[in-house]
PAVEXBA-719314 format. One line per field, with one value per residue: residue in one letter; x, y, z of N, C-alpha, C in turn. Coordinates in Angstrom, 3 decimals. Layout:
PAVEXBA-719314
res	A/...
n.east	X/...
n.north	Y/...
n.up	Z/...
ca.east	X/...
ca.north	Y/...
ca.up	Z/...
c.east	X/...
c.north	Y/...
c.up	Z/...
//
This chain:
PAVEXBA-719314
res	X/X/X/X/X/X/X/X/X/X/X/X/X/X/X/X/X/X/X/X/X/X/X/X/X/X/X/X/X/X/X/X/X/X/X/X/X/X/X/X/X/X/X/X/X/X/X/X/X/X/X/X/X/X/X/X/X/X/X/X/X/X/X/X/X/X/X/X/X/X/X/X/X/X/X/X/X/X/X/X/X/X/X/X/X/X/X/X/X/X/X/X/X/X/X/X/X/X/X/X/X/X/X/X/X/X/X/X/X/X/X/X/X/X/X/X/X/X/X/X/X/X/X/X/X/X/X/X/X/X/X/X/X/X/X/X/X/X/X/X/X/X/X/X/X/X/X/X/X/X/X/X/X/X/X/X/X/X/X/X/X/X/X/X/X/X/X/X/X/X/X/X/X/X/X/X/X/X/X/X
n.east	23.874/20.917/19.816/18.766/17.055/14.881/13.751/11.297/9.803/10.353/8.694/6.837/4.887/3.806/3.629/1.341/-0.243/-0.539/-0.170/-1.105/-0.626/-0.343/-0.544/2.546/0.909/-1.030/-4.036/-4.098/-1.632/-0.585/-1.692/-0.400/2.205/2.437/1.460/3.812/5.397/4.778/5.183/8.236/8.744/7.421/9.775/11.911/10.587/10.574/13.543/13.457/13.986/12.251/10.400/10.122/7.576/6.117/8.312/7.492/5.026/4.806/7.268/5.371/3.219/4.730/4.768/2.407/1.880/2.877/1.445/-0.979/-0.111/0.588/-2.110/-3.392/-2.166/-2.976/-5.434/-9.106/-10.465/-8.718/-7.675/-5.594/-3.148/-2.977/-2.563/-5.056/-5.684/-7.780/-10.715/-9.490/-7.592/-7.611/-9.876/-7.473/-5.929/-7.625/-8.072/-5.782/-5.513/-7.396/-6.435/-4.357/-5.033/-6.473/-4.403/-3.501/-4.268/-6.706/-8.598/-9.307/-9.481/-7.863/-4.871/-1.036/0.364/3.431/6.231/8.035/11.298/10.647/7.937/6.874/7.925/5.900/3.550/4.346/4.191/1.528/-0.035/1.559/-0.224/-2.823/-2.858/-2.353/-5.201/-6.907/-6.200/-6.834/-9.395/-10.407/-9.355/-11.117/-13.628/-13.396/-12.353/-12.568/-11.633/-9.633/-12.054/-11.480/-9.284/-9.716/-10.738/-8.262/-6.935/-7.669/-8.307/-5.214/-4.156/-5.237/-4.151/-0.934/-1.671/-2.508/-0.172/1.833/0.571/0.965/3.749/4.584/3.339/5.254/7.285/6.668/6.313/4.426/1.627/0.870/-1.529/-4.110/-4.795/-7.421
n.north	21.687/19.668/17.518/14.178/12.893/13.634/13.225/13.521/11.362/10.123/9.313/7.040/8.604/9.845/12.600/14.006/15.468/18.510/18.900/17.305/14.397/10.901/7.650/5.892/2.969/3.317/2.312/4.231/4.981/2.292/1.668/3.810/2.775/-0.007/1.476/2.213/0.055/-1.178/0.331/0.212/-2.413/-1.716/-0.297/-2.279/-4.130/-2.699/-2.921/-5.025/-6.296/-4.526/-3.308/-0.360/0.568/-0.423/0.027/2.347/2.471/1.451/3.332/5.175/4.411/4.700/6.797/7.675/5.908/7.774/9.829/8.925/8.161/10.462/11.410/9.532/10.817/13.108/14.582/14.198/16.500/18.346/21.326/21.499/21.927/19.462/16.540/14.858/11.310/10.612/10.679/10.332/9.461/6.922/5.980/6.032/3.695/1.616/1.578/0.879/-1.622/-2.705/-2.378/-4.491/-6.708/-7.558/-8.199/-10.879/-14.505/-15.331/-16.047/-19.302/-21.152/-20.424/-19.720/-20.163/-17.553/-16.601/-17.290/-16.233/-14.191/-11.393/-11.636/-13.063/-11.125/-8.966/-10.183/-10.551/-7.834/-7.268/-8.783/-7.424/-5.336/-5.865/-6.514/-3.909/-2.597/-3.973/-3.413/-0.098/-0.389/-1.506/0.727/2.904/2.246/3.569/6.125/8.966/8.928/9.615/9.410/7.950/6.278/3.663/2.238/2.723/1.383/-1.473/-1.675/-1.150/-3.594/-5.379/-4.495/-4.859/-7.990/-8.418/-7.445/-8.912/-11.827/-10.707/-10.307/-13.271/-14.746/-13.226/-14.185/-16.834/-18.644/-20.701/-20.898/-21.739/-23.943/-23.781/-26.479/-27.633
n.up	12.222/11.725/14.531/14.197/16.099/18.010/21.095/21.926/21.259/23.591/25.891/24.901/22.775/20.012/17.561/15.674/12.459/12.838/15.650/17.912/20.134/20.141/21.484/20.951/20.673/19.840/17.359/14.903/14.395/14.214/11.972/9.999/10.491/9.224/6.527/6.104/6.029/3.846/2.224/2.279/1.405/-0.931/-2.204/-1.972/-4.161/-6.283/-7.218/-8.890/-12.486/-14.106/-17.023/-18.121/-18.135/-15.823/-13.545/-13.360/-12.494/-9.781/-8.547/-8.462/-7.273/-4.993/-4.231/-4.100/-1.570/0.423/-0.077/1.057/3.699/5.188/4.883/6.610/9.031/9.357/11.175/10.437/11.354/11.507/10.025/8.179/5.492/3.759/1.417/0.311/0.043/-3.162/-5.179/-7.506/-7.584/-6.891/-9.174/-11.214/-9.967/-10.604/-13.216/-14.069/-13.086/-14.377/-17.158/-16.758/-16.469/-18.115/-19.918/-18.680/-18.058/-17.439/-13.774/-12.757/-10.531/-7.179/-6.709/-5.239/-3.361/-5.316/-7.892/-10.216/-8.383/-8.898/-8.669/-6.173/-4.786/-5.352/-4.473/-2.076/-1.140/-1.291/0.431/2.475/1.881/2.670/4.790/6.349/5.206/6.755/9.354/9.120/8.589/11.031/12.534/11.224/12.256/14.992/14.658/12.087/9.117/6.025/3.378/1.456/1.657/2.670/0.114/-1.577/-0.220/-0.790/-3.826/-4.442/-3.360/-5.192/-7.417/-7.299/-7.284/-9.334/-11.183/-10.466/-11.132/-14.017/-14.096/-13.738/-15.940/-17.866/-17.912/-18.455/-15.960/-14.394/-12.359/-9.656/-8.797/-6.146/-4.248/-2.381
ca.east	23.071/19.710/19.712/17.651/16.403/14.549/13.946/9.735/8.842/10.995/7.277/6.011/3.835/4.276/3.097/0.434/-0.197/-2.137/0.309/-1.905/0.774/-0.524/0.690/2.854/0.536/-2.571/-4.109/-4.014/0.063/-0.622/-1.815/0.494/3.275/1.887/1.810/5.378/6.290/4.089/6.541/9.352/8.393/7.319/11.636/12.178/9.964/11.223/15.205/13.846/14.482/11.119/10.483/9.765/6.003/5.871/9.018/6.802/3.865/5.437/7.395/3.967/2.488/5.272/4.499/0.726/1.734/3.554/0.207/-1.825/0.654/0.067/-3.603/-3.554/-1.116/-3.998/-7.016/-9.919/-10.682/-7.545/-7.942/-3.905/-2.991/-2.161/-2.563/-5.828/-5.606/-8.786/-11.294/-9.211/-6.333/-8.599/-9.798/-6.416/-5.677/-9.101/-7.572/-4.068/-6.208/-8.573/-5.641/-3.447/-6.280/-6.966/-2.917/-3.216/-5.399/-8.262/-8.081/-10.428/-9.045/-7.176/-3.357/-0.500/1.668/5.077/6.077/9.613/11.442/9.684/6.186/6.758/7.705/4.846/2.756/4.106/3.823/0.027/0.147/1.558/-1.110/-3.963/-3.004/-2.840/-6.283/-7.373/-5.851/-7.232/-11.052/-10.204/-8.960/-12.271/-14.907/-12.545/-12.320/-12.944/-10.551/-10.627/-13.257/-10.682/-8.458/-10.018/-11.203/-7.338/-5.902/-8.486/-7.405/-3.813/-3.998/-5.633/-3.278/-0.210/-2.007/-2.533/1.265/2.392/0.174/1.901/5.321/4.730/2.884/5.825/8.545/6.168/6.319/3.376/0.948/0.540/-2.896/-4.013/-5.377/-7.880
ca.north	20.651/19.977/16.202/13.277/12.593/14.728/12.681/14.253/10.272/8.488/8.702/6.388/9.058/10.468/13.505/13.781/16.326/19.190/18.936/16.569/13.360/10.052/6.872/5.061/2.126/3.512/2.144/5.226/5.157/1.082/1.574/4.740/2.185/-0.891/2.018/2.561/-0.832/-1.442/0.955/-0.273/-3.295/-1.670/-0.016/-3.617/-4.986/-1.887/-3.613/-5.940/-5.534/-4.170/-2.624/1.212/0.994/-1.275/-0.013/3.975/2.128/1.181/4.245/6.583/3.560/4.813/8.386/7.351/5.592/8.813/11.035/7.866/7.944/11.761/11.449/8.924/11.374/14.102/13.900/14.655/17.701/19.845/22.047/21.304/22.202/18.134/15.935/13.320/10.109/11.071/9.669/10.001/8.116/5.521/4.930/5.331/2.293/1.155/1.855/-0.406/-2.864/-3.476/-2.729/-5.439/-8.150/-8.028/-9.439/-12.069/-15.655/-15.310/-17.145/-19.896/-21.544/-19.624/-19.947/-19.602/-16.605/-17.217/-17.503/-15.153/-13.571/-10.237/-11.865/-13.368/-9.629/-8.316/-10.797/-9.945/-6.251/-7.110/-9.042/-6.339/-3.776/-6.531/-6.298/-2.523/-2.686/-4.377/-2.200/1.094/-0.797/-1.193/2.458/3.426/2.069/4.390/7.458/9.680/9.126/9.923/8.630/7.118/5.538/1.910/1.924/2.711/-0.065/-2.294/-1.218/-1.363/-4.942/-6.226/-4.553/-5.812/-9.023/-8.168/-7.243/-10.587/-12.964/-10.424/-10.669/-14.891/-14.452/-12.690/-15.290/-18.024/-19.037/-21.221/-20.301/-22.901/-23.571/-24.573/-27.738/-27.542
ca.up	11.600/13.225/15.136/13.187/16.865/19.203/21.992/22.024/21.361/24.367/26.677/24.354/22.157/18.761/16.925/14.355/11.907/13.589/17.204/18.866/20.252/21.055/21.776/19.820/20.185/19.056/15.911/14.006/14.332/14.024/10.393/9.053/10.262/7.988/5.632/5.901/5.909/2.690/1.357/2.283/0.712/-2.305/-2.905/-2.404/-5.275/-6.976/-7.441/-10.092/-13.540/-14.667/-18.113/-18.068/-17.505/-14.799/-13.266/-13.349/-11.987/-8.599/-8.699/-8.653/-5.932/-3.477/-3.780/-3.561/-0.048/1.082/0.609/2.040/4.966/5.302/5.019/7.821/10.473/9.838/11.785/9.415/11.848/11.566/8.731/8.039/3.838/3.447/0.132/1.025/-0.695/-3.560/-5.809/-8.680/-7.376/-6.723/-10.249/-11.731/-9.747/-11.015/-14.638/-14.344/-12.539/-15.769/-18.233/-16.637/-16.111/-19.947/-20.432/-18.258/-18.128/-16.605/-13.175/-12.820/-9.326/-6.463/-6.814/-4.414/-3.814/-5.767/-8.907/-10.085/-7.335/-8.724/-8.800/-5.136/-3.830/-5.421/-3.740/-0.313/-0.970/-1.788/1.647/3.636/1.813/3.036/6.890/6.475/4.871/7.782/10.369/8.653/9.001/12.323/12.743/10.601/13.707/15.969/14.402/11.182/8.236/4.454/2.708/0.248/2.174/1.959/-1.421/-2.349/-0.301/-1.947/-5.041/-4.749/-3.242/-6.641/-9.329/-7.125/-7.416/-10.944/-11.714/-9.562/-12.003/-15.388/-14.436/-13.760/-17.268/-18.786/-17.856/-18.583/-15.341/-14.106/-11.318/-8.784/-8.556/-4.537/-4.529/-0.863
c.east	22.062/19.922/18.421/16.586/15.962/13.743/12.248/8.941/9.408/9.555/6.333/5.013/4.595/3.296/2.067/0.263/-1.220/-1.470/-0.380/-0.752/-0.701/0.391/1.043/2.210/-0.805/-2.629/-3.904/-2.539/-0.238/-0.347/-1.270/2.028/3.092/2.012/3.443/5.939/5.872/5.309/7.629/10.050/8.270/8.934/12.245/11.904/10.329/13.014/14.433/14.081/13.080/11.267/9.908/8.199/5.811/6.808/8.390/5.777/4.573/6.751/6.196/3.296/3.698/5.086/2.653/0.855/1.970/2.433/-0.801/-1.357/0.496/-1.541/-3.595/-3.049/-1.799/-5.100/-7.965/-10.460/-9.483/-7.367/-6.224/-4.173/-2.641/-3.371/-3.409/-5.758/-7.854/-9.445/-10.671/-7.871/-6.681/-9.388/-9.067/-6.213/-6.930/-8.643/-6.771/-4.570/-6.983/-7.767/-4.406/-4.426/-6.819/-5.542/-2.910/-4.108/-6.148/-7.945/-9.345/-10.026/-7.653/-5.164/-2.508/0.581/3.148/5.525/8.286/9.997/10.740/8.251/6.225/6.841/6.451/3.802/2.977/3.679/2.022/-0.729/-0.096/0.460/-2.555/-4.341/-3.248/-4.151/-7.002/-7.456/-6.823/-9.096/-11.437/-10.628/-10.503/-13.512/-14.561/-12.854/-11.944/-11.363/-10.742/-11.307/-12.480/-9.745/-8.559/-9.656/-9.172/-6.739/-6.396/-7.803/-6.284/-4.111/-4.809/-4.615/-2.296/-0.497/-1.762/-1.063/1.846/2.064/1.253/3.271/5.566/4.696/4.015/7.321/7.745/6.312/4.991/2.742/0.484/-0.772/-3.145/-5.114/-6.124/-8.779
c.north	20.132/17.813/15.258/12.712/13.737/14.137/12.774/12.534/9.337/8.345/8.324/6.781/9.705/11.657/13.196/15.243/17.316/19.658/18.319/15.044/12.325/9.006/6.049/3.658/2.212/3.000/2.696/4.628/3.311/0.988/2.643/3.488/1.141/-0.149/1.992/1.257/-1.308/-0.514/0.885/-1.344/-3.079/-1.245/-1.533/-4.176/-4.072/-2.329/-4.366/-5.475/-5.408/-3.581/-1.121/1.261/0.840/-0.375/1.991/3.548/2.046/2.502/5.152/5.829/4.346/6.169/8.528/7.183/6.872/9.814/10.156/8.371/9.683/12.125/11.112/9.628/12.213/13.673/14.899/16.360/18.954/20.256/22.101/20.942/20.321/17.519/14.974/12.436/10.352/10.392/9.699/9.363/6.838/4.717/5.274/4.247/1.582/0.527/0.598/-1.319/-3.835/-3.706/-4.137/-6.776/-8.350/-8.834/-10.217/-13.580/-14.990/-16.342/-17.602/-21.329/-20.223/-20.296/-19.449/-19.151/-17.476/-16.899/-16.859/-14.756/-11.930/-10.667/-11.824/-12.115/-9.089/-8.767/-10.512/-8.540/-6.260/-7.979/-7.935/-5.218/-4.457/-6.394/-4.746/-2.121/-2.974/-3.819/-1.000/0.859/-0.817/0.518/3.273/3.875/2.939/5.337/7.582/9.602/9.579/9.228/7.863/5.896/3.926/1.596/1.773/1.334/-1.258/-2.475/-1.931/-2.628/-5.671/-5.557/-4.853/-7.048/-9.331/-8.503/-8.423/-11.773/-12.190/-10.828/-12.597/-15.105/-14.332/-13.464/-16.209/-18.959/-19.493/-21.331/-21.980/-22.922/-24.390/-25.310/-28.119/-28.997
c.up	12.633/13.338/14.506/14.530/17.791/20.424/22.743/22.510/22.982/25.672/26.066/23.048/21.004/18.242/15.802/13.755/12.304/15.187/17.820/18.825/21.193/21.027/20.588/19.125/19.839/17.358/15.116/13.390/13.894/12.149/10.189/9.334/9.292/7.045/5.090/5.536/4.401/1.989/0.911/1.124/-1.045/-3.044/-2.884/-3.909/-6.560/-8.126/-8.457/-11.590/-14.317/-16.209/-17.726/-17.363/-16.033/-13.696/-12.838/-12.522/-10.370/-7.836/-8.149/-7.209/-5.005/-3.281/-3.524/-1.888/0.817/1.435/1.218/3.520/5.520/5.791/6.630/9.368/10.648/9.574/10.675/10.390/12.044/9.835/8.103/6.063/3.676/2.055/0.883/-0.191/-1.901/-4.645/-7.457/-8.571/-7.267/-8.131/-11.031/-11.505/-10.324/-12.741/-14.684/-13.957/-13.498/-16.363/-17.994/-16.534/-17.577/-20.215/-20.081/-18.114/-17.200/-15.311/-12.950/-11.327/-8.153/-6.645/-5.736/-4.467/-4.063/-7.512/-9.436/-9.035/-7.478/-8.237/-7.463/-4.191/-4.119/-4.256/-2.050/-0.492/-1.077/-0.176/2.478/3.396/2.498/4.639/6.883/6.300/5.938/9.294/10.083/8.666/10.089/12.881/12.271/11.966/14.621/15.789/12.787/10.486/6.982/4.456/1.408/0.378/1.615/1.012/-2.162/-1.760/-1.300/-3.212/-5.371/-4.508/-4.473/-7.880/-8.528/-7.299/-9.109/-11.903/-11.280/-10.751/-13.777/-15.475/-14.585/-15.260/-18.449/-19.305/-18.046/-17.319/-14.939/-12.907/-10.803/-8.017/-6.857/-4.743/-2.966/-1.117
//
Protein backbone atom coordinates (compact mmCIF):
# COMPACT_ATOMS: atom_id res chain seq x y z
CA UNK A 1 0.00 0.00 0.00
CA UNK A 2 1.61 3.19 -1.27
CA UNK A 3 2.20 5.92 1.91
CA UNK A 4 -0.39 9.06 1.99
CA UNK A 5 2.97 10.99 2.73
CA UNK A 6 6.02 11.35 0.73
CA UNK A 7 8.04 13.54 2.57
CA UNK A 8 8.95 15.67 -1.29
CA UNK A 9 7.13 18.82 0.68
CA UNK A 10 9.20 18.82 4.22
CA UNK A 11 11.77 21.81 2.31
CA UNK A 12 8.95 23.90 2.38
CA UNK A 13 7.93 23.46 -1.55
CA UNK A 14 5.14 21.71 -3.24
CA UNK A 15 4.49 20.34 -6.66
CA UNK A 16 2.39 21.76 -9.37
CA UNK A 17 0.96 20.21 -12.27
CA UNK A 18 3.63 20.06 -15.03
CA UNK A 19 6.75 18.94 -12.17
CA UNK A 20 7.75 22.38 -11.50
CA UNK A 21 7.79 22.67 -7.11
CA UNK A 22 7.60 25.91 -5.44
CA UNK A 23 7.15 27.17 -2.23
CA UNK A 24 4.53 26.43 -0.13
CA UNK A 25 4.14 30.12 0.47
CA UNK A 26 3.79 31.37 -2.87
CA UNK A 27 0.52 32.93 -3.88
CA UNK A 28 -0.29 30.58 -6.51
CA UNK A 29 -0.37 27.63 -3.67
CA UNK A 30 -1.91 30.73 -1.40
CA UNK A 31 -5.07 30.76 -3.61
CA UNK A 32 -5.52 26.78 -4.67
CA UNK A 33 -5.44 26.54 -0.71
CA UNK A 34 -8.45 29.23 -0.18
CA UNK A 35 -9.73 27.05 -2.94
CA UNK A 36 -9.62 24.07 -0.88
CA UNK A 37 -10.78 25.59 2.07
CA UNK A 38 -13.82 27.14 0.08
CA UNK A 39 -14.52 23.56 -0.35
CA UNK A 40 -14.29 22.40 2.63
CA UNK A 41 -16.66 24.84 3.61
CA UNK A 42 -18.89 24.13 0.89
CA UNK A 43 -19.30 19.74 2.41
CA UNK A 44 -20.04 21.75 5.41
CA UNK A 45 -22.99 23.86 4.04
CA UNK A 46 -23.71 20.65 2.22
CA UNK A 47 -25.05 18.73 5.90
CA UNK A 48 -28.18 20.85 5.83
CA UNK A 49 -31.36 19.59 4.94
CA UNK A 50 -31.68 21.05 1.45
CA UNK A 51 -34.38 20.00 -1.06
CA UNK A 52 -33.04 18.06 -4.17
CA UNK A 53 -32.25 21.09 -6.34
CA UNK A 54 -30.41 23.07 -4.05
CA UNK A 55 -28.84 20.13 -2.39
CA UNK A 56 -27.44 19.19 -6.63
CA UNK A 57 -26.49 22.78 -6.89
CA UNK A 58 -23.74 22.73 -4.19
CA UNK A 59 -23.02 19.27 -5.05
CA UNK A 60 -21.93 20.32 -8.91
CA UNK A 61 -20.20 23.80 -6.99
CA UNK A 62 -17.73 21.28 -5.29
CA UNK A 63 -16.80 19.49 -8.35
CA UNK A 64 -16.59 23.01 -10.06
CA UNK A 65 -13.93 23.93 -7.14
CA UNK A 66 -11.99 20.65 -7.83
CA UNK A 67 -11.43 21.64 -11.71
CA UNK A 68 -10.92 25.43 -10.44
CA UNK A 69 -8.35 23.97 -7.99
CA UNK A 70 -6.76 21.98 -10.91
CA UNK A 71 -6.80 24.88 -13.20
CA UNK A 72 -4.98 26.90 -10.59
CA UNK A 73 -1.90 23.89 -9.89
CA UNK A 74 -1.37 24.18 -13.86
CA UNK A 75 0.67 26.86 -15.13
CA UNK A 76 -1.07 28.18 -18.27
CA UNK A 77 2.27 27.14 -20.16
CA UNK A 78 2.42 23.37 -19.65
CA UNK A 79 0.49 21.81 -22.28
CA UNK A 80 -0.76 19.17 -19.31
CA UNK A 81 -4.52 17.27 -20.57
CA UNK A 82 -6.27 19.23 -17.33
CA UNK A 83 -10.06 20.46 -17.06
CA UNK A 84 -9.77 24.72 -17.15
CA UNK A 85 -12.44 26.38 -15.29
CA UNK A 86 -14.55 27.70 -18.91
CA UNK A 87 -16.90 30.14 -20.26
CA UNK A 88 -19.69 27.94 -19.97
CA UNK A 89 -19.32 27.21 -16.38
CA UNK A 90 -19.34 30.68 -15.89
CA UNK A 91 -22.74 31.42 -17.32
CA UNK A 92 -24.31 28.42 -15.81
CA UNK A 93 -23.48 30.14 -12.63
CA UNK A 94 -24.74 33.24 -14.48
CA UNK A 95 -28.07 31.10 -15.04
CA UNK A 96 -28.83 29.99 -11.08
CA UNK A 97 -27.72 33.45 -10.25
CA UNK A 98 -30.76 35.13 -12.35
CA UNK A 99 -33.10 32.08 -11.66
CA UNK A 100 -32.66 32.44 -7.87
CA UNK A 101 -32.78 36.40 -7.71
CA UNK A 102 -36.30 36.25 -9.39
CA UNK A 103 -37.57 34.07 -5.89
CA UNK A 104 -36.34 36.33 -3.63
CA UNK A 105 -37.17 40.30 -2.55
CA UNK A 106 -35.37 42.44 -4.23
CA UNK A 107 -32.75 44.01 -1.82
CA UNK A 108 -33.09 47.60 -1.37
CA UNK A 109 -30.44 48.17 1.72
CA UNK A 110 -27.29 45.96 2.48
CA UNK A 111 -28.07 43.26 5.12
CA UNK A 112 -25.94 41.27 7.48
CA UNK A 113 -24.61 37.80 7.02
CA UNK A 114 -26.95 35.36 9.11
CA UNK A 115 -30.09 34.32 9.03
CA UNK A 116 -30.76 29.98 9.40
CA UNK A 117 -27.82 28.01 10.33
CA UNK A 118 -27.90 26.95 6.45
CA UNK A 119 -28.19 30.60 5.25
CA UNK A 120 -25.26 31.70 7.75
CA UNK A 121 -22.92 28.77 6.18
CA UNK A 122 -23.74 29.81 2.92
CA UNK A 123 -22.77 33.24 3.75
CA UNK A 124 -19.38 32.19 5.07
CA UNK A 125 -18.79 29.91 2.14
CA UNK A 126 -19.50 33.18 -0.02
CA UNK A 127 -16.89 34.86 2.42
CA UNK A 128 -14.28 32.35 2.07
CA UNK A 129 -14.94 32.41 -2.00
CA UNK A 130 -14.42 36.51 -1.62
CA UNK A 131 -10.79 36.22 0.00
CA UNK A 132 -9.98 33.59 -2.62
CA UNK A 133 -11.24 36.02 -5.26
CA UNK A 134 -8.95 38.37 -3.94
CA UNK A 135 -5.94 36.21 -3.67
CA UNK A 136 -6.38 34.85 -7.37
CA UNK A 137 -6.32 38.98 -8.48
CA UNK A 138 -3.39 39.10 -6.66
CA UNK A 139 -1.93 35.87 -8.23
CA UNK A 140 -3.35 37.39 -11.72
CA UNK A 141 -0.62 40.71 -11.60
CA UNK A 142 2.05 37.78 -10.97
CA UNK A 143 1.53 35.39 -13.41
CA UNK A 144 -0.73 33.93 -16.31
CA UNK A 145 -3.90 32.05 -15.23
CA UNK A 146 -7.20 31.03 -16.95
CA UNK A 147 -9.03 33.56 -18.31
CA UNK A 148 -12.07 32.25 -16.30
CA UNK A 149 -10.95 31.90 -13.17
CA UNK A 150 -12.18 35.39 -11.76
CA UNK A 151 -15.26 35.75 -13.55
CA UNK A 152 -16.23 32.22 -11.82
CA UNK A 153 -15.31 33.26 -8.35
CA UNK A 154 -17.35 36.38 -9.00
CA UNK A 155 -20.02 34.41 -9.95
CA UNK A 156 -20.11 31.87 -7.40
CA UNK A 157 -19.82 34.55 -4.60
CA UNK A 158 -23.29 36.09 -5.80
CA UNK A 159 -25.50 32.85 -6.20
CA UNK A 160 -24.10 31.71 -2.65
CA UNK A 161 -25.24 35.08 -1.71
CA UNK A 162 -28.25 34.39 -3.69
CA UNK A 163 -29.01 30.84 -2.06
CA UNK A 164 -28.16 32.49 1.63
CA UNK A 165 -31.03 35.32 1.09
CA UNK A 166 -33.56 31.87 -0.53
CA UNK A 167 -33.04 29.62 2.18
CA UNK A 168 -33.71 32.90 4.90
CA UNK A 169 -36.71 33.47 2.34
CA UNK A 170 -37.83 29.90 2.61
CA UNK A 171 -38.03 29.70 6.48
CA UNK A 172 -39.39 33.14 6.58
CA UNK A 173 -36.67 34.17 8.34
CA UNK A 174 -35.95 37.97 8.27
CA UNK A 175 -32.81 39.60 6.87
CA UNK A 176 -31.22 41.97 9.14
CA UNK A 177 -30.91 45.01 7.41
CA UNK A 178 -27.35 47.10 8.56
CA UNK A 179 -28.24 50.17 9.84
CA UNK A 180 -24.49 52.46 9.15
Amino acid sequence: MAKLYTKTGDDGTTGLVGGARVGKDSLRIEAIGEIDELNAMMGLCKNHNWGIEIGKILHDLQRELFVLGADLSTPMDKKCPVERISAEIVNNLEKLVDQYSEKVTPLENFILPGGTDAAASLHMARAICRRAERTVAALKKKEEIGEFVLPYLNRLSDLLFVLARTENEKHSVAEEKWEG
